[in-house]
N, C-alpha and C positions, 0 to 999 in steps of 0.2 A: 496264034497271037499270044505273046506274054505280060499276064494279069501287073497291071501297074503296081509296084509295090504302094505299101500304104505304109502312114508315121504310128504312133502308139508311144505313148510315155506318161510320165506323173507331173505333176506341177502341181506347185506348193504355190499359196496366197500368204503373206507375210506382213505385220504392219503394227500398229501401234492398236491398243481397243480405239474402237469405235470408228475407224478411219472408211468402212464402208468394203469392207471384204467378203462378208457374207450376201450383201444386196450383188454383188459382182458378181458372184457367182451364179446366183440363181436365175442373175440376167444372163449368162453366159449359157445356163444349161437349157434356159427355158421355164423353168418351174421352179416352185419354192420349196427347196430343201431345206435350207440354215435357213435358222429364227435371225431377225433382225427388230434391234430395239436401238433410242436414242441411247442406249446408258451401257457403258463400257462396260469388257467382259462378258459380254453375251455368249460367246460359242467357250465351250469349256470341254468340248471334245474334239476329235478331230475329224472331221465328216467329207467322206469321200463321195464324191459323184461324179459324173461320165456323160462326159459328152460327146458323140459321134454324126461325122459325117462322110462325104465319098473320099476325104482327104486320109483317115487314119479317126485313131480314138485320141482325147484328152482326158485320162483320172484326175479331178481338181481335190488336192486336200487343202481345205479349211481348216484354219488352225486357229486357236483361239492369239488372242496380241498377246506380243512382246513386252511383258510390261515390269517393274521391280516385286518380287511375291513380298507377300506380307503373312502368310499361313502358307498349309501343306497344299490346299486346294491349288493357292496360286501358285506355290512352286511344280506342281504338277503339271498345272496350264503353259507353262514357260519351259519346263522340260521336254513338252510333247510338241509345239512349236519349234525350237531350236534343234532337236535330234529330227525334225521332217528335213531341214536345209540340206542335209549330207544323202538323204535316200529320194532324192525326185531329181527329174531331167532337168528342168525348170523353176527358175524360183520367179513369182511374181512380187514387186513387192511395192505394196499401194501407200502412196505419202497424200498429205491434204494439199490443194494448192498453195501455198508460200512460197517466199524467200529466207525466211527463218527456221533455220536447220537445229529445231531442241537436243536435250541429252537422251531422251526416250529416242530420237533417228540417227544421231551419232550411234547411240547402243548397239542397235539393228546393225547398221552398217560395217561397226565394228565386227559383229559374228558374219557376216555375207562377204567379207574380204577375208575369210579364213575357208571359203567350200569354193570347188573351184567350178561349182554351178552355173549356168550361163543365170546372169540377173536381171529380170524386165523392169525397170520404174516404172510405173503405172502412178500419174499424176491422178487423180480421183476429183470428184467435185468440179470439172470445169465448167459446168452449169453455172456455179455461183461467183465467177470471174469473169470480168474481159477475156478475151480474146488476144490482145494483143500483150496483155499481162503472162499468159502460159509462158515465153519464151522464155524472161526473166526467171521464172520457178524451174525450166530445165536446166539451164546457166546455173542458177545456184545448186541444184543437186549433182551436176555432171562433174562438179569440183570437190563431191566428198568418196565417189566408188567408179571405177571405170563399167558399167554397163553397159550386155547388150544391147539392148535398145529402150527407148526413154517413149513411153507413149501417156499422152494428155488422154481422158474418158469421162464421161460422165455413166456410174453406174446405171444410179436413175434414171437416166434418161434415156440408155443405151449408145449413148454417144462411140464411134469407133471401136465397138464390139466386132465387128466384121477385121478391121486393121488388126486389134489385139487376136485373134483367135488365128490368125494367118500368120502374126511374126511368132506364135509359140511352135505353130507346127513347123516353122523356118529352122528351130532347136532342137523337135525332138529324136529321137532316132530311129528307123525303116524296122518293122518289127509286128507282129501278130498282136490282135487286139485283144486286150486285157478280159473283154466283157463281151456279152453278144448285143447286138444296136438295140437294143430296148431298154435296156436297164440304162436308167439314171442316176440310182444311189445304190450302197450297201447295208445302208443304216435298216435296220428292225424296225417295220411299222410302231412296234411297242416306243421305240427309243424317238420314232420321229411325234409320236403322239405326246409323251413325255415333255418332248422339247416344245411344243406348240401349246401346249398349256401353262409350261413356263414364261414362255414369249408375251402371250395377253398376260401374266401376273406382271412382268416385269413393264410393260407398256402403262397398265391400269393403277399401279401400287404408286407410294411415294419414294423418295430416292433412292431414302437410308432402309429399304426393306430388302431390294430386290437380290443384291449380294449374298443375302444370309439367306435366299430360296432352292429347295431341290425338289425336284419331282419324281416321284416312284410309280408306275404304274401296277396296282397289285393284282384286277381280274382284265382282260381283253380274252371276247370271245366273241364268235357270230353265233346267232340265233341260227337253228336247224332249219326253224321256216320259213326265213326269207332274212331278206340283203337288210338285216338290223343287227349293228355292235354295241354290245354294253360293256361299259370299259368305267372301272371304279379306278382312280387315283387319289394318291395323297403329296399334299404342298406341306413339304417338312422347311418348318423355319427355326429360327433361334433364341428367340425369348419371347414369353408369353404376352407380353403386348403386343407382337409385332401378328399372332396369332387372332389376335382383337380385331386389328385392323384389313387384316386378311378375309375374314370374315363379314366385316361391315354389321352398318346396323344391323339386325334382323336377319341376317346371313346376302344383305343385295351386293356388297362387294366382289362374295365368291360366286354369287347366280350371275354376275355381272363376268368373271372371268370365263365363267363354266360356260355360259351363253359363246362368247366371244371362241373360245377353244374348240367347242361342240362345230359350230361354222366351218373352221379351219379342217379340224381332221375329217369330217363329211366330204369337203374337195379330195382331201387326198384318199381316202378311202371308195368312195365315190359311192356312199352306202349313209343311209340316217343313221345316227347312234346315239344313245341313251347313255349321256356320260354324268357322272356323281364323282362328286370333288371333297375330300376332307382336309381338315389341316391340322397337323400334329408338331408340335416343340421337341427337334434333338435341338440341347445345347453345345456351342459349341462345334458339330458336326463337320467344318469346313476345318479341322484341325484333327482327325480320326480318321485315319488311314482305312478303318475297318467300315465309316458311313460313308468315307469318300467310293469306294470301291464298291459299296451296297445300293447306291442311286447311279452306274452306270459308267463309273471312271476305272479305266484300267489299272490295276496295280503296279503292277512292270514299270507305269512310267510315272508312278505316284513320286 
């Protein structure tokens, strides 16, 4: 008897910040990879995870939004997005429910009518809409790009994760799997610990802070004698007030992050760990090719 073939390909997530691409994911793989915050620009790398079943494999890359740069960081973030549309089988690409089509979704649409990628709309948030209202938000999107196929979801909620995860593998192409079925991400423990202690700053801080935050991890190791990591990082910001307030009275702001982070990587590690948190002033840094690349962003695509 002849072993069924099986799908295997890439698929890109695509959208505006904050539109709910990183929670889709994690709903999709199962587990929390990408950091997820209310405040735009959260994901500023590109993070690949894998998800497998008896159909083929899915590689999902998370990309940070498409959005106008303002610095080197954000031109980074929008270069590494845009050059993913030309190298995946699939592009997904997540809008909010409307009828009002902005210039940040014409933009998008403009670069996804130039790769000749098959393109999924992924309507996102229909939790927080009627029902009868989705129809209306397909009608208006199906009149700016011909896509493959238009699917309504609620990430949260998991809403037609089963529908979505069947028309991607309808796209991708008959081919050996990228990964062996266990692995869920590529990302470095180091790099997913970083990003989790970013997450709780970026949840806990005030607005005007979180942008100008990067995290470095400088010791992770295990204890010889048993299932304990101590892992010292530093929350590098950009001006010495914002340093102040990072810190809190008495230091309860960053016992309050450090608390909240220590939780987090405990799940993913599945081990207690003794985490210690500092916070230091580069100015400027999201403008330095040489800090942007020193807290974990590739050069190549600076």
């Amino acid at each position: 008897m002849i072993n069924e073939q099986k799908k295997s390909g890439f698929v890109t997530l695509i959208g505006r910040p904050n539109v709910g691409k990183s929670t889709l994911m994690n709903q999709l793989i199962g587990q929390k990879i990408a950091i997820t915050s209310n405040k735009p620009q959260t994901t500023r790398n590109r993070i690949q995870t894998v998800y497998t079943s008896d159909k083929g494999q899915i590689v999902f890359l998370d990309t940070p939004g498409i959005h106008r740069a303002k610095n080197k960081l954000g031109e980074y973030m929008v270069n590494v997005a845009e050059r993913t549309l030309r190298e995946v089988d699939v592009v997904l690409w997540l809008v909010e429910p409307s009828t009002f089509i902005g210039a940040g979704e014409r933009h998008i649409a403009e670069q996804l009518a130039r790769v000749r990628t098959p393109v999924l709309l992924v309507i996102n948030k229909i939790d927080t809409v009627k029902k009868e209202e989705v129809l209306s938000f397909i009608d208006a999107y199906r009149k700016i790009l011909d896509f493959a196929e238009i699917v309504p979801v609620s990430a949260l909620k998991g809403t037609n994760k089963e529908t979505l995860i069947d028309l991607i593998f309808r796209y991708l192409p008959y081919g050996h799997m990228f990964y062996d079925e266990d692995t869920v991400t590529d990302q470095p423990m180091r790099q997913i610990a970083a990003e989790l202690i970013r997450e709780k700053a970026l949840k806990l801080l005030d607005e005007e802070i979180p942008h100008g935050i990067a995290v470095s991890i400088d010791i992770m190791k295990q204890r010889s004698w048993g299932s304990i990591w101590d892992i010292e990082a530093t929350i590098v910001c950009e001006r010495d007030s914002h340093k102040g307030i990072i810190i809190g009275k008495g230091g309860a702001m960053l016992k309050k992050i450090g608390s909240a982070a220590r939780y987090e990587i405990e799940k993913q590690l599945e081990a207690k760990v003794n985490l210690r948190l500092w916070v230091k002033v580069k100015k400027d840094w999201r403008d330095s090719d040489f800090l942007i690349k020193n807290f974990g962003y590739d050069k190549k695509e600076v």
